[in-house]
N, C-alpha and C positions, 0 to 999 in steps of 0.2 A: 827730503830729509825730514824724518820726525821730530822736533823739538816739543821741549814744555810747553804750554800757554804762556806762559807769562814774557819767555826770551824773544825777544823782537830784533835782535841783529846782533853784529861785532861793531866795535867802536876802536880805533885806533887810540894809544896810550896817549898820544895830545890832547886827545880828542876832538881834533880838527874833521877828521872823517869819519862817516859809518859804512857799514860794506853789507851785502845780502850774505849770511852763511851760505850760502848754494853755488858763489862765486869766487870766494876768499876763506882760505880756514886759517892761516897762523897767522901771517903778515900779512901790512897792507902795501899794496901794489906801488902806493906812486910812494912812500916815504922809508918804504922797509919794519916800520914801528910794527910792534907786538901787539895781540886785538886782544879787546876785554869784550866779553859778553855785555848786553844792554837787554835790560829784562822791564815789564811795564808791569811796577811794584802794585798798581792800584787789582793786578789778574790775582796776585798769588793772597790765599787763603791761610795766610799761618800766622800766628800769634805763637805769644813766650807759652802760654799755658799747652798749649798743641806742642812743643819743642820740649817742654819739660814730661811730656809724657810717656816720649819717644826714647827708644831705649838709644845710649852710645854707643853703635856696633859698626857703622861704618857713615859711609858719607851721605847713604841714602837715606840716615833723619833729615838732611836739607834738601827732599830733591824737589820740591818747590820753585826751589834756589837755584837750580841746573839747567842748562839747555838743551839735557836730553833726557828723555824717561828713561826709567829704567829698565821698560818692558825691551830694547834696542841697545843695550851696555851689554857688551860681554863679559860675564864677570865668574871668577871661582871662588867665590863668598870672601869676598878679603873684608878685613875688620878696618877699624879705626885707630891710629894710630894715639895712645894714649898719652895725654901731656901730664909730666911728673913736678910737682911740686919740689923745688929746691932751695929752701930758709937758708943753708949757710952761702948758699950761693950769693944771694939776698943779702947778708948781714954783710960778708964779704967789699959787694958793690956799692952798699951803703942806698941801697932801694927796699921799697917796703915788697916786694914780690918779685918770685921770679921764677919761673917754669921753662923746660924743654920739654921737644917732642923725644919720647923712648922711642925708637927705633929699634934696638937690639933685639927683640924678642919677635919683631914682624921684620928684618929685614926682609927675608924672602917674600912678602908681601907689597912690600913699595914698588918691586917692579909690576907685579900684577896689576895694582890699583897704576901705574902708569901706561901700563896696556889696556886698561880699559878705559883711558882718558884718551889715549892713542887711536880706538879703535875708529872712532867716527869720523877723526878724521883722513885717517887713511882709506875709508870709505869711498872720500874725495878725492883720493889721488895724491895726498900729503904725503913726501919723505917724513918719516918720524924716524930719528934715530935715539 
């Protein structure tokens, strides 16, 4: 399996266990827990000035950030889902800010960007439904 430099395995949500991606993609075996990526932050190359350069079009400004290149995503250019600024929601709440993600205008998009987080691991033989 291709991965980024920097991802070095799955970590179960306790973080009691880590597991080899080549073994394990969603769950871990002995607890059932959901696995988080574990990446060795000292490999990845990105600074805020690098991240401000980058345009907001989808996920692949952070793929640094990702355990898989992009050159191995299947993907049909889906964008980024834009967070909308909402003050009365805010004044409402009685918080100084408050934002949602718009979804409406990319619904058809979310299932894409979930098939292409899908893809690798069903690579491995992962039910993904």
């Amino acid at each position: 399996m291709e991965t980024t430099e920097a991802f070095v395995g799955l970590q179960s949500f306790d973080g009691e266990s880590t597991f080899d991606p080549e073994a394990v993609t969603h769950r871990a075996p002995d607890s059932d827990s959901m696995l988080d990526p574990m990446y060795d932050y000292d490999r990845i190359d990105l600074t805020p000035e690098k991240l401000r350069g980058r345009p907001f079009e989808s996920m692949w400004r952070y793929e640094e950030l990702l355990p898989f290149p992009r050159e191995v995503a299947v993907s049909l250019d889906e964008g980024a889902t834009p967070l909308v600024d909402c003050p009365s929601l805010a004044e409402t709440m009685g918080v100084a800010h408050s934002t949602f993600l718009e979804h409406l205008r990319k619904a058809e998009k979310k299932l894409l960007e979930r098939a292409l987080l899908s893809d690798p691991a069903e690579s491995f033989g992962a039910v993904v439904s």
